[in-house]
N, C-alpha and C positions, 0 to 999 in steps of 0.2 A: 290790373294795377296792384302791385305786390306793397304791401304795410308795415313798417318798422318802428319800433320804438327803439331808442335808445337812452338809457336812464344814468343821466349824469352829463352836464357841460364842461368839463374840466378838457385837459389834450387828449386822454383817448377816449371820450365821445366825440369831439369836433373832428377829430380823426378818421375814429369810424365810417361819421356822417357823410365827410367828403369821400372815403373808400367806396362807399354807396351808392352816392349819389353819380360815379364814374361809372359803378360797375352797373348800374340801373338803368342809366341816362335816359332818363324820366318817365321813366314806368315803373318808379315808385315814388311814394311819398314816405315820409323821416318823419320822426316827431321826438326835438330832444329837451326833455322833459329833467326840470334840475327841479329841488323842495325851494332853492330860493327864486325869488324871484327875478335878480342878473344870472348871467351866465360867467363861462370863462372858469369855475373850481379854485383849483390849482395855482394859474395866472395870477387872478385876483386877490386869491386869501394867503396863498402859501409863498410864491416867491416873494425877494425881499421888499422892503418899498422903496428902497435906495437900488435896485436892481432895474430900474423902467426899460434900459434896455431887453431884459429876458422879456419882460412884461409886452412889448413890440410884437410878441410874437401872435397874439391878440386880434390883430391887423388881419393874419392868414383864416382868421376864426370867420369874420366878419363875412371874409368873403363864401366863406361855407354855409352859411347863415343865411345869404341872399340869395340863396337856389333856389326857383320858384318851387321846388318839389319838397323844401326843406322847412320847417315850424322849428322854432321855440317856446318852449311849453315849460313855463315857469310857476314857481309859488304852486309846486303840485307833489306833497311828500309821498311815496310809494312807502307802502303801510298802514296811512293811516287816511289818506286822500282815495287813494287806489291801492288794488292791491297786486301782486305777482300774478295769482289766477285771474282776475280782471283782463288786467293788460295782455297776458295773451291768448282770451277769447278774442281781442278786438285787433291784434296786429300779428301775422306772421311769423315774426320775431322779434322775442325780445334781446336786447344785447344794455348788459349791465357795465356800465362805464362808474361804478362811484366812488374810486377812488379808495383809497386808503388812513380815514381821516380821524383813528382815535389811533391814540397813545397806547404804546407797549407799557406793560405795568413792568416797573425796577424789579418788585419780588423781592425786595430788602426791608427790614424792620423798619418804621420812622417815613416811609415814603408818603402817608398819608397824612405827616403834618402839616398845616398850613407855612408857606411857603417853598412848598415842592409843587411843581408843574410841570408836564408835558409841555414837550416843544411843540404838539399840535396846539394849544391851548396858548401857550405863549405868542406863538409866529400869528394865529388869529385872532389876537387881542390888539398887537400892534397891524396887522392887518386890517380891521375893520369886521369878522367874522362876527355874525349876530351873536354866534352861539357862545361868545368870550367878551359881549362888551364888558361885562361885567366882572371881567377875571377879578378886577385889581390887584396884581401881584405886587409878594410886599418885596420894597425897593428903598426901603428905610435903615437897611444894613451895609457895614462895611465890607461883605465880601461876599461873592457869590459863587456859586459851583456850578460847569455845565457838562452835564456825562455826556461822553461822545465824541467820537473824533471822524466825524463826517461834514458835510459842507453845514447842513444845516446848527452846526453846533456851533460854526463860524459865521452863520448868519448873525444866531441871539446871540454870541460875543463882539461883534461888531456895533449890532444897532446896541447894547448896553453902556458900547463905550464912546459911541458917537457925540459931538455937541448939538445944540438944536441949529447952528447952520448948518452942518453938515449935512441935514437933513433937507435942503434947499433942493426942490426940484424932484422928492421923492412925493409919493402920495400915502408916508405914513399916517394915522390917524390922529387926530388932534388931542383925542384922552390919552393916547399913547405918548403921544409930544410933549404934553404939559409934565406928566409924570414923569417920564426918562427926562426930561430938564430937571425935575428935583431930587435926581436919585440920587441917595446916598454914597452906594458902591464906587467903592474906589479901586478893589482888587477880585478879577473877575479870572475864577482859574478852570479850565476846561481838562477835562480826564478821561485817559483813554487807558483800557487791559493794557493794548500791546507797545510798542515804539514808534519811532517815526516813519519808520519804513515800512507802517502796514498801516497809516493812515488812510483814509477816504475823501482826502481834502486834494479839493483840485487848484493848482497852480495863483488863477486869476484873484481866487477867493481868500487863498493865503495871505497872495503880496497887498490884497489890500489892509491888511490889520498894519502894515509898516507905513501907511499913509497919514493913519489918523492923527487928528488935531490935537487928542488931549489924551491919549492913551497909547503906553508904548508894550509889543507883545514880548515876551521873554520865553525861551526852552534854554534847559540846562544843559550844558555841557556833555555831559555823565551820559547823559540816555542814548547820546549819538556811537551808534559803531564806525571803524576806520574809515573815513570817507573812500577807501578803494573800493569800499561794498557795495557803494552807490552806483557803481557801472553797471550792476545787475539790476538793475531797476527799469521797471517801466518807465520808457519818456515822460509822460507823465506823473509819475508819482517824484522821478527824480529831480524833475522844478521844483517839485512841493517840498522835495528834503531841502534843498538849496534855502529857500525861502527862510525853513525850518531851520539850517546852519547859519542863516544869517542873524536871526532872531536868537540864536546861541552868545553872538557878541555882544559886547556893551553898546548900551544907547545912550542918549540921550532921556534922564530922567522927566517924566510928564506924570500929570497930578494920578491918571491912571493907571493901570498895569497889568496887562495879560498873560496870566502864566500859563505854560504847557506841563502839564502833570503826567507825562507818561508811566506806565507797566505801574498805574495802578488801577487796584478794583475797587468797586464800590460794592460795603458791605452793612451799613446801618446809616440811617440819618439820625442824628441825637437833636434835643433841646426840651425845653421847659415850656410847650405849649405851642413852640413852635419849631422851626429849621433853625439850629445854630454853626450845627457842625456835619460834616460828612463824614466817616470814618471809611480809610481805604485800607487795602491790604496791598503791599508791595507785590508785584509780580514780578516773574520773568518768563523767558521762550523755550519751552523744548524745541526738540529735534523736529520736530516739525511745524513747528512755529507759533504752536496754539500756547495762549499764555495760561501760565500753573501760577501759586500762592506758594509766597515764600514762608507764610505764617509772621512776617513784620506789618505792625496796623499803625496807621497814624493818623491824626484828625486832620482835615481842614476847614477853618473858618468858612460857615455859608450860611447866610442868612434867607439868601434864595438860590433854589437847588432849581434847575430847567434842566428836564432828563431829555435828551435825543437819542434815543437806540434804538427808536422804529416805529412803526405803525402795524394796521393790524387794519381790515375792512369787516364794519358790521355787520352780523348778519341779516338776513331778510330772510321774514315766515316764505317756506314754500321754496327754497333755494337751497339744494345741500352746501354743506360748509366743510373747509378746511381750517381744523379748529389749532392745528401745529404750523398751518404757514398763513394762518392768517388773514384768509383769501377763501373765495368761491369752490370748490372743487369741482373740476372742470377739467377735459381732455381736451390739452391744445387749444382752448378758447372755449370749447364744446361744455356747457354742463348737461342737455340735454336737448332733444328735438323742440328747435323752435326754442332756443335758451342759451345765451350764450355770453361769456365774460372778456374783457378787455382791459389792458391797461394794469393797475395795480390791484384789481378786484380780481383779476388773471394771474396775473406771475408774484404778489406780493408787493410788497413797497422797495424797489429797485430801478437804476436805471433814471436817465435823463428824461426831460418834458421830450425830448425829440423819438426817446425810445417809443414808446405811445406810435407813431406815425406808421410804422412796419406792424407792429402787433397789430394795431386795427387793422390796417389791410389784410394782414391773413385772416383776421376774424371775418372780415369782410368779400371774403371769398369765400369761406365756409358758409357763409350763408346764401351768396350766389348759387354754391352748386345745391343747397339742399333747397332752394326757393327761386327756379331758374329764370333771368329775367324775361320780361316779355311774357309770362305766364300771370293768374288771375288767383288768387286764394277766397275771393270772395269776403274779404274781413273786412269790418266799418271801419278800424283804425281812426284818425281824428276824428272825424264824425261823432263815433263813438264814443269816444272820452270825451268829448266836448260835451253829447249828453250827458255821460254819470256824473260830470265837472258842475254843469247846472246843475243834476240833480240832489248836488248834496251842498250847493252855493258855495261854491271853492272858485273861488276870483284867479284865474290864472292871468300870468303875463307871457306877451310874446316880446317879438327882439325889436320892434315900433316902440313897446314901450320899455325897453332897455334905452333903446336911444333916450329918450323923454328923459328918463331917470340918469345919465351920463353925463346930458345937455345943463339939466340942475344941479350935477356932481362939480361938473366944469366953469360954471358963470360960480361956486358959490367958493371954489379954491381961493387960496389964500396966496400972496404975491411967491410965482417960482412954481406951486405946485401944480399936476397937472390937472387933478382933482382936489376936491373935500369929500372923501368916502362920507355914503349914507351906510350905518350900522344896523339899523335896526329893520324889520318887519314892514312895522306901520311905515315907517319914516318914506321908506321907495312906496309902496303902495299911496302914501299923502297925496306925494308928486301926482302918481296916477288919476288923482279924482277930480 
């Protein structure tokens, strides 16, 4: 019986797991091992809460979860619970699933003032993520700034401009609910280098900002080239101009307003103790499309700055690193015999939850051919961790008691939602006692 670990619940560890557990068919045992104590990553913390549909995908998780050859191995941080060398003395292979979950730093002056945040930091505050209940970001200003012109920059301009019904039926958090019902901000403007035509926003997440109830989005005129141009465009991106031309004409005025700030850069954050201003520098496109500084700089009003231009995966003692992409270094999934990375801990932070599913699987054939099934490596694997787990009194959970802790999330929702996220540590672990 051949032993695995995989370290991280998000989509490409549940990925993996199922890759494994096909290519094994039960001559091995999995053990996938998350610091918290639910499962799911990604799902849970990072998509939107108004999104439940992506969220559904969850569903497919479960059923990889209930392979008898399969553990959930929760509330167990690698580093300081266990270590890299540990884990593979006692499993075959280890295969690093954990995602990509700090913030790329701006690199501009003023980024360290209070009310500047990472969109990892933001998205798991209004997420429920332990490790942000306590952001409080401040939302006591009339205008805010979001660098980025990818989906997630249209997430946190959405839920900012949401009402609290609109949020009926999602499982935003309730310190996040109370707060975004007292924000201040009334002029939420999102910034990108380049134009509209080199956007990272996909279609569905566009046409939603022309739905909302109290906020209407705006792009200027000026930025857009001859709509002939638009025929060159990916199908996809070419929705997203559309959406984008549409947002060019007159609306109907609402107490909100989202503006598109395109071909500018961000070059300092200003204020007096805190975020007041962003100062950008106009751009445009060379010849090849990469955006250059025109040398014209102008502020905008921002009380609270939410940066989205990327992530980055932390490192771990004992795991070489790529310190320029921000990820494991690692060949084609390989970082070493019996070590191996997936998902955005692999390729970087790119790509859909669905990209995860093919990645694992080839990760998950590379470790077939070098750990052939039907074959015996002799390692304790669970066993094992379960003793060094006792022996250092680290209370782990499995996916029994995820249910438990889901069952309490769901009896304690609130009318419409589908839960009331638990945030804290203690708070799931209570449940358990």
């Amino acid at each position: 019986m051949r032993q695995f670990a995989v370290i991280g619940s998000g989509p490409a560890g549940f990925y993996t797991v199922e890759a494994l557990a096909k290519a094994y068919a039960g001559t091995a045992r999995i053990d996938l091992i998350d610091r918290l104590p639910v499962p799911y990553g990604l799902i849970r913390f990072g998509v939107a809460p108004d999104h439940q549909s992506i969220k559904a995908v969850s569903r497919r998780y479960d059923k990889v979860a209930e392979e008898d050859t399969v553990r959930f191995v929760g509330n167990v941080s690698v580093g300081s619970n266990v270590t890299i060398a540990e884990l593979r003395t006692l499993y075959d292979a280890v295969i690093l699933a954990t995602g990509a979950p700090r913030d790329r730093a701006l690199g501009i002056p003023g980024e360290e003032l209070p009310g500047v945040v990472g969109s990892a930091a933001f998205v798991g505050w209004y997420n429920g993520h332990p490790d942000f209940a306590d952001l409080d970001p401040l939302l006591d200003g009339a205008s805010a700034a979001i660098i980025g012109n990818g989906n997630v920059a249209l997430d946190v301009a959405r839920i900012l401009s949401k009402t609290r019904a609109e949020f009926g039926g999602s499982d935003i958090v309730d310190h996040a609910l109370d707060a975004l019902e007292g924000s201040a901000i009334r002029t939420i403007t999102l910034v990108g280098r380049r134009g509209p035509h080199q956007i990272a926003m996909t279609p569905k997440e566009l046409g939603e900002l022309g739905h909302l109830e109290a906020a209407v989005p705006h792009a200027d005129p000026a930025d857009f080239p001859d709509p002939a141009a638009d025929a060159a465009l990916d199908p996809g991106v070419r929705k997203s101009v559309v959406h984008l031309r549409d947002f060019a004409t007159p609306h109907d005025a609402k107490k909100k307003r989202i503006e598109f700030d395109f071909f500018a850069k961000p070059v300092r954050i200003e204020g007096d103790g805190r975020a007041e201003r962003l100062i950008v520098e106009r751009t445009s496109l060379d010849a090849a499309g990469a955006s250059v500084g025109t040398g014209e700089t102008y502020a905008i009003p921002a009380s609270l700055v939410v940066s989205c231009i990327g992530y980055s995966t932390p490192p771990i003692d004992g795991v070489r690193y790529d310190e320029a992409g921000g990820r494991f270094a690692n060949d084609a999934g390989k970082i070493e015999d019996g070590l191996f990375a997936v998902g955005w801990a692999r390729r970087g932070p790119s790509g859909t939850i669905g990209t995860n599913r093919p990645d694992g699987y080839e990760v998950a054939d590379l470790v077939a051919v070098a750990f052939a099934p039907g074959s015996d490596g002799g390692k304790a694997g669970g066993d094992g961790l379960d003793a060094l787990l006792a022996s250092r009194k680290v209370r782990s959970t499995s996916f029994a008691d995820w249910r438990r802790i889901e069952a309490a999330e769901t009896e304690a929702a609130r009318d419409g939602a589908p839960r009331a996220k638990m945030v804290r540590h203690e708070d799931w672990l209570k449940t358990l006692s």
